[in-house]
ChimeraX commands (.cxc) that place a marker at each C-alpha (Angstrom):
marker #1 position -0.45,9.75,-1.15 radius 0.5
marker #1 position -4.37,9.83,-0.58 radius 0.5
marker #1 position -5.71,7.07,1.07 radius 0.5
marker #1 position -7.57,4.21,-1.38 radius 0.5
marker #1 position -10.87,6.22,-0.99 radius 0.5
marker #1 position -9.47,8.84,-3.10 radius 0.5
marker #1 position -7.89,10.79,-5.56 radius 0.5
marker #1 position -3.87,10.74,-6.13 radius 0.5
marker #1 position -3.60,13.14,-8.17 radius 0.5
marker #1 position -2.88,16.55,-7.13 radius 0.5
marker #1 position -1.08,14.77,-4.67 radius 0.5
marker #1 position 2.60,15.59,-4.13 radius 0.5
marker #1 position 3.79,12.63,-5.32 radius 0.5
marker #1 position 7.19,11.42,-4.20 radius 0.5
marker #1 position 6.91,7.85,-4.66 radius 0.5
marker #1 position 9.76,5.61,-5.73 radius 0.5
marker #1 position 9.63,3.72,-9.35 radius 0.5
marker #1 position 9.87,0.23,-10.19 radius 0.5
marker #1 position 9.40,-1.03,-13.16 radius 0.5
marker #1 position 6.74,-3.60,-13.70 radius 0.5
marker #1 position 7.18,-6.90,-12.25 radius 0.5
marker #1 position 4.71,-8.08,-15.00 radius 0.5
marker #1 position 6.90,-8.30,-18.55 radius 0.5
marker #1 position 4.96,-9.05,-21.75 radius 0.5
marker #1 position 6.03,-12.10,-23.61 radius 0.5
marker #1 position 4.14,-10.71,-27.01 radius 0.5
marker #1 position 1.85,-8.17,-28.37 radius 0.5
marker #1 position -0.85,-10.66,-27.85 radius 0.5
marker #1 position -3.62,-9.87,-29.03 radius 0.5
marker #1 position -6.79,-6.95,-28.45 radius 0.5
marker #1 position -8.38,-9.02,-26.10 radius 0.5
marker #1 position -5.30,-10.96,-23.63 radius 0.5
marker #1 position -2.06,-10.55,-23.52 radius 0.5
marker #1 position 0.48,-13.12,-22.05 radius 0.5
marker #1 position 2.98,-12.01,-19.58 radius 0.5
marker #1 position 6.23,-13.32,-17.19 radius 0.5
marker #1 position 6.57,-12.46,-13.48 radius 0.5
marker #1 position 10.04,-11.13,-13.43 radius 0.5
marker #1 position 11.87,-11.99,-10.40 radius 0.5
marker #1 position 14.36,-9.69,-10.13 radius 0.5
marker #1 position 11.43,-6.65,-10.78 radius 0.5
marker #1 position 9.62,-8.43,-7.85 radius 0.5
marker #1 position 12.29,-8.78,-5.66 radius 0.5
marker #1 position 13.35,-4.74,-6.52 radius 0.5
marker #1 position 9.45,-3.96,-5.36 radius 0.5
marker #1 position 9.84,-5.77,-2.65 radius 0.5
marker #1 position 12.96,-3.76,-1.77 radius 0.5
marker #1 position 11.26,-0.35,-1.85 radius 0.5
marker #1 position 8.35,-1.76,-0.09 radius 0.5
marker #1 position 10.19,-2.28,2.37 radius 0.5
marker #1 position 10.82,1.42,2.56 radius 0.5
marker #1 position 7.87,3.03,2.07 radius 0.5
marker #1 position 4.49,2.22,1.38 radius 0.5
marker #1 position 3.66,4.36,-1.71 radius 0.5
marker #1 position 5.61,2.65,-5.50 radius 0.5
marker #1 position 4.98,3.98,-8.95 radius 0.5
marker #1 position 4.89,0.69,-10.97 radius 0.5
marker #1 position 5.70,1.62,-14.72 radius 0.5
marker #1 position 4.78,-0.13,-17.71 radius 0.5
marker #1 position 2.19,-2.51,-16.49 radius 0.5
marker #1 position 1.22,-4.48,-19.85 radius 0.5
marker #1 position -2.51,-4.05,-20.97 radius 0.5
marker #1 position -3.73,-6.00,-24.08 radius 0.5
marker #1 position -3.96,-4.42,-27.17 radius 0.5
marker #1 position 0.00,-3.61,-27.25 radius 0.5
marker #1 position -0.09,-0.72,-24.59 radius 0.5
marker #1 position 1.38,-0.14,-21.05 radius 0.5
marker #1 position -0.21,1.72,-18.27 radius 0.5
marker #1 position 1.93,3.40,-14.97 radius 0.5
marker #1 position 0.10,2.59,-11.96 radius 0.5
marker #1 position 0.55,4.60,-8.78 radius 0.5
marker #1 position -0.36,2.48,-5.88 radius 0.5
marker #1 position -0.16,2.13,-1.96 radius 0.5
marker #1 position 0.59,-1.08,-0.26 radius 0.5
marker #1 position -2.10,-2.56,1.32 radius 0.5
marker #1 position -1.31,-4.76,4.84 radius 0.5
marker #1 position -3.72,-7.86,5.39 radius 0.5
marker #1 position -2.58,-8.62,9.02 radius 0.5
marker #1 position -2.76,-6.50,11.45 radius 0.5
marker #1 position 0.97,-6.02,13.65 radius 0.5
marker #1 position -0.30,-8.51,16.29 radius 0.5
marker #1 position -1.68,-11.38,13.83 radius 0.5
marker #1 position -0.70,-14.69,14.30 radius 0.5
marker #1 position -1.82,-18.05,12.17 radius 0.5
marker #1 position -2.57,-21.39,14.73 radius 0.5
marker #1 position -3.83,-24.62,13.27 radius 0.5
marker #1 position -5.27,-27.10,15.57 radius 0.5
marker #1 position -3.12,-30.46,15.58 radius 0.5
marker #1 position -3.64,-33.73,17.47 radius 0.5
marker #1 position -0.67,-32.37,20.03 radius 0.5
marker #1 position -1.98,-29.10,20.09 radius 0.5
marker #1 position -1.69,-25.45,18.54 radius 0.5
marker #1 position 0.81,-24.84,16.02 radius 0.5
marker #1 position 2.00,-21.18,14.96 radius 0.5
marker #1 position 2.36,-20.74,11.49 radius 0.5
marker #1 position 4.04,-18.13,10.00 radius 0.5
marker #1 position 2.09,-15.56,8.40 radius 0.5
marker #1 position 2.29,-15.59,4.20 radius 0.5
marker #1 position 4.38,-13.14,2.58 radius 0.5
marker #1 position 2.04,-11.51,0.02 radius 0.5
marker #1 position 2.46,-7.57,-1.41 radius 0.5
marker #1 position -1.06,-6.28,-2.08 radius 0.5
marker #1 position -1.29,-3.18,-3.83 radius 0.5
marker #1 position -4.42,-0.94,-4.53 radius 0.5
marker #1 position -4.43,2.94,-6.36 radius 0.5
marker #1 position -5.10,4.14,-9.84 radius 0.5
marker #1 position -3.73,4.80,-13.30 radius 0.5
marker #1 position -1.21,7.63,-13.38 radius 0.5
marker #1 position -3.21,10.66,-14.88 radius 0.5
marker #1 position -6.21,8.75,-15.03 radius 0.5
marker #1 position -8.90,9.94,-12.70 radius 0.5
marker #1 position -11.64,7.80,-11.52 radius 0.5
marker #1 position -9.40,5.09,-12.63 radius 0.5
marker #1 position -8.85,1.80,-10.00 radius 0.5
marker #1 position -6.27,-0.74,-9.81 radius 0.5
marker #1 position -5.39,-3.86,-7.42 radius 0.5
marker #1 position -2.74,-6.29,-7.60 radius 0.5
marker #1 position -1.62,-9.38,-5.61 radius 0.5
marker #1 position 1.70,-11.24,-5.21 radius 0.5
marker #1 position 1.86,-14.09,-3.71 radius 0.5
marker #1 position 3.70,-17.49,-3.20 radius 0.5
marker #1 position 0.94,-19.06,-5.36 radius 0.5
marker #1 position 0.92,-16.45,-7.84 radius 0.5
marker #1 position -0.35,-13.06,-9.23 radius 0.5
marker #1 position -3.95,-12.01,-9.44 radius 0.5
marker #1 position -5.57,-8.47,-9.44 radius 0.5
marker #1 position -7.39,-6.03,-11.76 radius 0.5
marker #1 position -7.35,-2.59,-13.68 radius 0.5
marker #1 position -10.05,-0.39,-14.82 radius 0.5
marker #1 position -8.80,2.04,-17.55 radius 0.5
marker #1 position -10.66,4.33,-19.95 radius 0.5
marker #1 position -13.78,2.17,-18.76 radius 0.5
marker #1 position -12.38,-1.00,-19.75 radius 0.5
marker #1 position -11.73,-3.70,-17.04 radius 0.5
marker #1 position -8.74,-6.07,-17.58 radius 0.5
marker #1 position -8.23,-9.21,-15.28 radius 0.5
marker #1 position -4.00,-10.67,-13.91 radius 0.5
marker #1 position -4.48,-14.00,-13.13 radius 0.5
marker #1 position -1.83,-16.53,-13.44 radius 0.5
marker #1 position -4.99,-19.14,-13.47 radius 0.5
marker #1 position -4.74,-22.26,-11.69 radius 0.5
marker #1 position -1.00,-22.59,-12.69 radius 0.5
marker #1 position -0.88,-21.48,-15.92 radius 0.5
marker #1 position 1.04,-18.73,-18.05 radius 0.5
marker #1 position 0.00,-15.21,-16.54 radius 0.5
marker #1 position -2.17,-13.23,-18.74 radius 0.5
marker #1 position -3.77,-9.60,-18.31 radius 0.5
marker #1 position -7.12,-10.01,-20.05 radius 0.5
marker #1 position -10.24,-7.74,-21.28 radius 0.5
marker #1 position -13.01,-8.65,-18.74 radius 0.5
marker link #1:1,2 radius 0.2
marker link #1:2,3 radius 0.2
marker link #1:3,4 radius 0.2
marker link #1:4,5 radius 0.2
marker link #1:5,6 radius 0.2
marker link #1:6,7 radius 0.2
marker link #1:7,8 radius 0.2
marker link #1:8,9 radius 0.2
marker link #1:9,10 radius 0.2
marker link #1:10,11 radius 0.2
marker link #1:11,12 radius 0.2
marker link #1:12,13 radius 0.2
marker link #1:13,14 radius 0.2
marker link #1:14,15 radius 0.2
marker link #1:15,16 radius 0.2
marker link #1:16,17 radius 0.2
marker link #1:17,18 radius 0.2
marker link #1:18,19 radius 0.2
marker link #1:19,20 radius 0.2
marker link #1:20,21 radius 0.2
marker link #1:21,22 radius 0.2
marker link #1:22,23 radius 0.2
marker link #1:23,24 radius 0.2
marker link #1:24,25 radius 0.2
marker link #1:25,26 radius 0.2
marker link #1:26,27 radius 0.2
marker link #1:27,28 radius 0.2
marker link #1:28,29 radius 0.2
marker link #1:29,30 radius 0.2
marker link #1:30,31 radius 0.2
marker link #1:31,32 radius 0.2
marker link #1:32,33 radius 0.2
marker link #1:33,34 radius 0.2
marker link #1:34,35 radius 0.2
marker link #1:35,36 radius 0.2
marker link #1:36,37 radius 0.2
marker link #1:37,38 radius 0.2
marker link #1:38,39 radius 0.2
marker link #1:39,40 radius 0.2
marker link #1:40,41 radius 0.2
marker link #1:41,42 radius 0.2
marker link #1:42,43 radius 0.2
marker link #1:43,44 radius 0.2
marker link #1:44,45 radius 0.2
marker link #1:45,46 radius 0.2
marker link #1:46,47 radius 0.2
marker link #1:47,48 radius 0.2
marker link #1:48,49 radius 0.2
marker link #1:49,50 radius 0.2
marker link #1:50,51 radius 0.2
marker link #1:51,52 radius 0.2
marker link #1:52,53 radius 0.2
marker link #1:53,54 radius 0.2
marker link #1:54,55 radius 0.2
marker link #1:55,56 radius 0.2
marker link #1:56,57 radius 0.2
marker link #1:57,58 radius 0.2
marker link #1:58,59 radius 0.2
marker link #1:59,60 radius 0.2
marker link #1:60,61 radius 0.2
marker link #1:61,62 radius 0.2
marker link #1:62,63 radius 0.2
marker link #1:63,64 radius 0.2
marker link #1:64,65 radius 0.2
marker link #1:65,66 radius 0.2
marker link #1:66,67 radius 0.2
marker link #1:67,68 radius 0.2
marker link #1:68,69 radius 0.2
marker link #1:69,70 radius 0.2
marker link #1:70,71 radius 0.2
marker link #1:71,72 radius 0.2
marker link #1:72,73 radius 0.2
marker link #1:73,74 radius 0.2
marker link #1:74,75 radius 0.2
marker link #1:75,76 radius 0.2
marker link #1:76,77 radius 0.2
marker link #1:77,78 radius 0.2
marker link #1:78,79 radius 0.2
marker link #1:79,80 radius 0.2
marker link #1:80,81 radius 0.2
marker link #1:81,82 radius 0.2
marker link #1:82,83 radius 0.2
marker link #1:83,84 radius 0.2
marker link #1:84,85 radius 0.2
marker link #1:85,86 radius 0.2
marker link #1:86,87 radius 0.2
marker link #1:87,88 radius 0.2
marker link #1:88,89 radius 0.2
marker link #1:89,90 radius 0.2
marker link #1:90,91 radius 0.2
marker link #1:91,92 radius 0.2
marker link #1:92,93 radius 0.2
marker link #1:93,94 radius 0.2
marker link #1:94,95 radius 0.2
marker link #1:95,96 radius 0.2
marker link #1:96,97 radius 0.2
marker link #1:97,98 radius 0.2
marker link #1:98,99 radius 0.2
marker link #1:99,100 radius 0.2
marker link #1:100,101 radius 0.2
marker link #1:101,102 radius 0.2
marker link #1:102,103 radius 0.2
marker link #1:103,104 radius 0.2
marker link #1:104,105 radius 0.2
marker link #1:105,106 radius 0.2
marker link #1:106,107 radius 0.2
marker link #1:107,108 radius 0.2
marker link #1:108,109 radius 0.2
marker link #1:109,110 radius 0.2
marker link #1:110,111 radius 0.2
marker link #1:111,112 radius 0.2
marker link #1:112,113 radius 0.2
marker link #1:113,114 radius 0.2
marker link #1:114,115 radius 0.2
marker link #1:115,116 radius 0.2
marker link #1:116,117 radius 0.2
marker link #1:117,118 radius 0.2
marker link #1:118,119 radius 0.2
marker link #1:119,120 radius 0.2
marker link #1:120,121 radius 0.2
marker link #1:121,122 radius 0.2
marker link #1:122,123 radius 0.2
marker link #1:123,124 radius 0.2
marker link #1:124,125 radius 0.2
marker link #1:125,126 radius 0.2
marker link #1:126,127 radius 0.2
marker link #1:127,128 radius 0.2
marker link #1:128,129 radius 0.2
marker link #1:129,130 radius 0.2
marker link #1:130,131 radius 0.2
marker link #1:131,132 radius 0.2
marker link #1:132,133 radius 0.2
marker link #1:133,134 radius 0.2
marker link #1:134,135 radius 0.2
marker link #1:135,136 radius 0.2
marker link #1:136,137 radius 0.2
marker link #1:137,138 radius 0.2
marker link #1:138,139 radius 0.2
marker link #1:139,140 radius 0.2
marker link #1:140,141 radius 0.2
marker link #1:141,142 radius 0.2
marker link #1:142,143 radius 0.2
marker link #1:143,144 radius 0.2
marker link #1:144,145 radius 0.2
marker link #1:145,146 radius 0.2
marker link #1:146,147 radius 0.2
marker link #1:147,148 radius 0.2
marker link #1:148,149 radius 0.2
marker link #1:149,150 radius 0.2
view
């Protein structure tokens, strides 16, 4: 898969499919729909990921009633080495690094298309720009998770 600076497509793309973490609860409405983090979709995504770098994720809800396929290459915050210390009053402690899956690619046969999406233990937040529409993930400040029309 091409790096994040550009183009998948025309790519030989062999990347293994999961389906969307993200699950729509309704239609919602043109502007926001509400959605579910699916636990057993996240815990298959973390599966592959822990294969391979490159996923398909299919049928990511947008507002409006539609789904989008994303293709999209893990992105890795820390490098190998990292470590996490916090000063205490007896000294350095090591904490262990946060699990988080950050993903970053594009719409599947969408060109000049961008997507990024988070997972983390506080939540889910990231972006997609389709067609020239932007649409924000957030789960808000815990609240219900929504992908809304910027």
């Amino acid at each position: 898969m091409a790096g994040l600076g550009g183009s998948l497509h025309g790519d030989v793309l062999e990347s293994a499919r999961v389906e969307s973490p993200l699950m729509a609860n309704s239609i919602g409405t043109p502007e926001i729909r509400p959605v579910t983090l699916n636990d057993e979709r996240l815990g298959r995504l973390k599966a592959v990921l822990a294969q391979a770098d490159d996923v398909r994720m299919a049928g990511v809800p947008l507002p409006g009633h539609r789904s989008i396929d994303l293709d999209l290459e893990r992105i890795h915050p820390f490098a190998s080495d990292a470590r996490i210390e916090v000063m205490r009053p007896g000294g350095v402690e090591v904490m262990d690094l946060p699990e988080v899956i950050i993903l970053g690619g594009e719409v599947v046969g969408e060109p000049g298309s961008s997507a990024f999406i988070a997972y983390t233990d506080s939540g889910v937040e990231g972006w997609v720009n389709s067609g020239g529409v932007s649409y924000g993930i957030s789960d808000g400040v815990g609240g219900t998770p929504t992908v809304h029309r910027l």
